[in-house]
C-alpha positions as CSV (number, residue, x, y, z in Angstrom):
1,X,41.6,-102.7,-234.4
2,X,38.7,-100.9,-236.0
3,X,39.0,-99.2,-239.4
4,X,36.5,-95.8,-239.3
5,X,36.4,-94.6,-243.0
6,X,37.2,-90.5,-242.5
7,X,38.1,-90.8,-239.1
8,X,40.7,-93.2,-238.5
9,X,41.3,-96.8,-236.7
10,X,40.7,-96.8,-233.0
11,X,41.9,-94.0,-231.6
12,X,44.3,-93.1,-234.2
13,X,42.5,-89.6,-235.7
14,X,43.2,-87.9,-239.1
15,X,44.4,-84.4,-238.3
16,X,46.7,-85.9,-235.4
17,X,50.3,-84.3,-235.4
18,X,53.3,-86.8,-235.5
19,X,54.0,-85.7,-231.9
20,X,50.7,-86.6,-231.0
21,X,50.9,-89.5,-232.3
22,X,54.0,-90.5,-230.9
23,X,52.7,-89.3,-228.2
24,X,49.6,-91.4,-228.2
25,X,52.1,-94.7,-229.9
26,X,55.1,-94.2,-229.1
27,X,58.3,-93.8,-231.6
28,X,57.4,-95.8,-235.0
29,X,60.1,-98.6,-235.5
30,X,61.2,-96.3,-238.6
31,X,59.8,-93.2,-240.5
32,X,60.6,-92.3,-243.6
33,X,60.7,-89.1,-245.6
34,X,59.5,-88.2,-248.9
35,X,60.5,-84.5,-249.5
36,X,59.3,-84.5,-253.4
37,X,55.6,-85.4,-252.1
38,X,56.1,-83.3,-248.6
39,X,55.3,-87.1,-246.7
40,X,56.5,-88.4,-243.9
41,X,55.8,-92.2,-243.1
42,X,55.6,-93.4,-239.4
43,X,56.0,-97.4,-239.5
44,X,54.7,-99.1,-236.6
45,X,55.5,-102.9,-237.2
46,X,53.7,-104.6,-234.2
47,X,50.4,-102.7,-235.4
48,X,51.0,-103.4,-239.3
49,X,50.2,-99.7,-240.1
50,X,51.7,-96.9,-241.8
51,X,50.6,-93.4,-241.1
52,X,51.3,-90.3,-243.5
53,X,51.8,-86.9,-242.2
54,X,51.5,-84.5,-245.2
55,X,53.1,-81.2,-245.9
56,X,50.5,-79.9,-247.7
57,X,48.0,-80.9,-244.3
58,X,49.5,-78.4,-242.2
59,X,51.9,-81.5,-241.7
60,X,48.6,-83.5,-240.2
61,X,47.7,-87.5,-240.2
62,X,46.2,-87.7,-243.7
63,X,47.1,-91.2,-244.9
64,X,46.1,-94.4,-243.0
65,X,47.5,-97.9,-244.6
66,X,46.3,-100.7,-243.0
67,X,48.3,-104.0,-243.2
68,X,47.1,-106.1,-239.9
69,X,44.8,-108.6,-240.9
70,X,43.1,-108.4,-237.2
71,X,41.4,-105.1,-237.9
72,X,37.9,-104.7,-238.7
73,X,35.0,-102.2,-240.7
74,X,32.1,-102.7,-239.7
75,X,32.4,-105.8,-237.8
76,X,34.3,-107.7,-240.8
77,X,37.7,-108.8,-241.1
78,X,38.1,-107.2,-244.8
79,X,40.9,-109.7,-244.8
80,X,38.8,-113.1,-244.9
81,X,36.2,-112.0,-247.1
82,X,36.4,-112.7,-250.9
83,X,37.7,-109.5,-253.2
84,X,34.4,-109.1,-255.4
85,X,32.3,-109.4,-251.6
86,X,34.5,-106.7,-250.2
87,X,34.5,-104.5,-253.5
88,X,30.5,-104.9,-253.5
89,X,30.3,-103.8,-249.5
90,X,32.5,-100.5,-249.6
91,X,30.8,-99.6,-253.0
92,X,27.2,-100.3,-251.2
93,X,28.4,-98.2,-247.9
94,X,29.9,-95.8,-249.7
95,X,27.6,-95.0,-252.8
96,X,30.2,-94.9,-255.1
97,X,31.9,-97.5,-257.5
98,X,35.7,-97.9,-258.0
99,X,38.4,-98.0,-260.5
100,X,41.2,-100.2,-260.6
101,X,44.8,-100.2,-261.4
102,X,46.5,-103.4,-262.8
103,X,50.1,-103.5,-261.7
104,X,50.6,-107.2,-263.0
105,X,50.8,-109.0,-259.4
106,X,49.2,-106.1,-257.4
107,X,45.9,-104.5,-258.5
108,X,44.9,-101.2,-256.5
109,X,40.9,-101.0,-256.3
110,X,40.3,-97.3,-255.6
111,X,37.1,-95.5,-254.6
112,X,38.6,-92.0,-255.2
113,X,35.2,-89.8,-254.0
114,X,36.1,-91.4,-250.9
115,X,40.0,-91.9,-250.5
116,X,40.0,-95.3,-249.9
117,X,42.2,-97.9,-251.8
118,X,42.5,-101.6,-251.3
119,X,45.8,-103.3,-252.6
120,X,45.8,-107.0,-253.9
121,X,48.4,-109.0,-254.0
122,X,48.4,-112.3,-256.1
123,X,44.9,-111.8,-255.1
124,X,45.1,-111.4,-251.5
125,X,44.9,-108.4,-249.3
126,X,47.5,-107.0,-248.6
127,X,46.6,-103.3,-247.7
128,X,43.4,-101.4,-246.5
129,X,44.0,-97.7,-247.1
130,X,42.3,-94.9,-246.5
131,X,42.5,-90.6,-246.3
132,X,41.1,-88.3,-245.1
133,X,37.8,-86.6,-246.7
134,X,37.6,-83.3,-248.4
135,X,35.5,-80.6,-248.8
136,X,34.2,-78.8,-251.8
137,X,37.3,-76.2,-251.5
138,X,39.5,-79.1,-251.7
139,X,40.2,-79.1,-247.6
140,X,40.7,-81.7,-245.2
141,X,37.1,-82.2,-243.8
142,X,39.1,-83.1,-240.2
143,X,36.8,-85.5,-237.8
144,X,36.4,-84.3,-234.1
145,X,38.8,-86.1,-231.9
């Protein structure tokens, strides 16, 4: 499984309706709405991902969260590689340094130029995440497909 910041993990593509990704998946083991942030949440267990179709995205893939500990970015299991290493990388690809949110046994290190967020738990891993990009008029920038 490969992790493409703005476009997606293999060939899982922000923009991607949920019937095409159902279509491309088959049915998540559960989704799960949210109607006071307009989300929908497609579960796939075997994968260990979580994808968010949003409302306010013309009800479009907008949210990936990565939990499988098998995928890669840029040839690296994030997974296996120590927090301040990993934090260092992304901030080095992406230009950008990130804030982070203390949650008492879950920090949230978040590159928000970028939409990406990585989730530690008791100082492991525990979640890639990462969004769509935007444009200057605040739109989903979508990737070709």
């Amino acid at each position: 499984m490969q992790i493409v910041l703005e476009r997606g993990v293999d060939d899982i593509v922000f923009g991607m309706t949920e019937a095409e990704l159902v279509a491309l998946l088959g049915e998540p083991d559960k989704v799960e709405s949210d109607s006071e942030y307009g989300i929908t949440r497609l579960f796939y267990y075997k994968r260990k991902l979580v994808l968010n179709i949003e409302d306010s995205n013309d009800s479009r893939l907008g949210w990936l969260e990565v939990h499988n500990h098998q995928a890669r970015w840029l040839g690296l299991n994030p997974w296996t590689l120590a927090p301040d290493i990993l934090l260092a990388r992304l901030g080095h690809y992406l230009h950008d340094t990130y804030a982070v949110d203390d949650y008492g046994g879950m920090e949230s290190y978040n590159f928000d130029r970028y939409w990406v967020e990585l989730q530690y738990v008791l100082g492991d891993l525990s979640a890639f995440n990462f969004g769509v990009a935007y444009g200057a008029d605040d739109r989903p920038l979508w990737p070709p497909r």
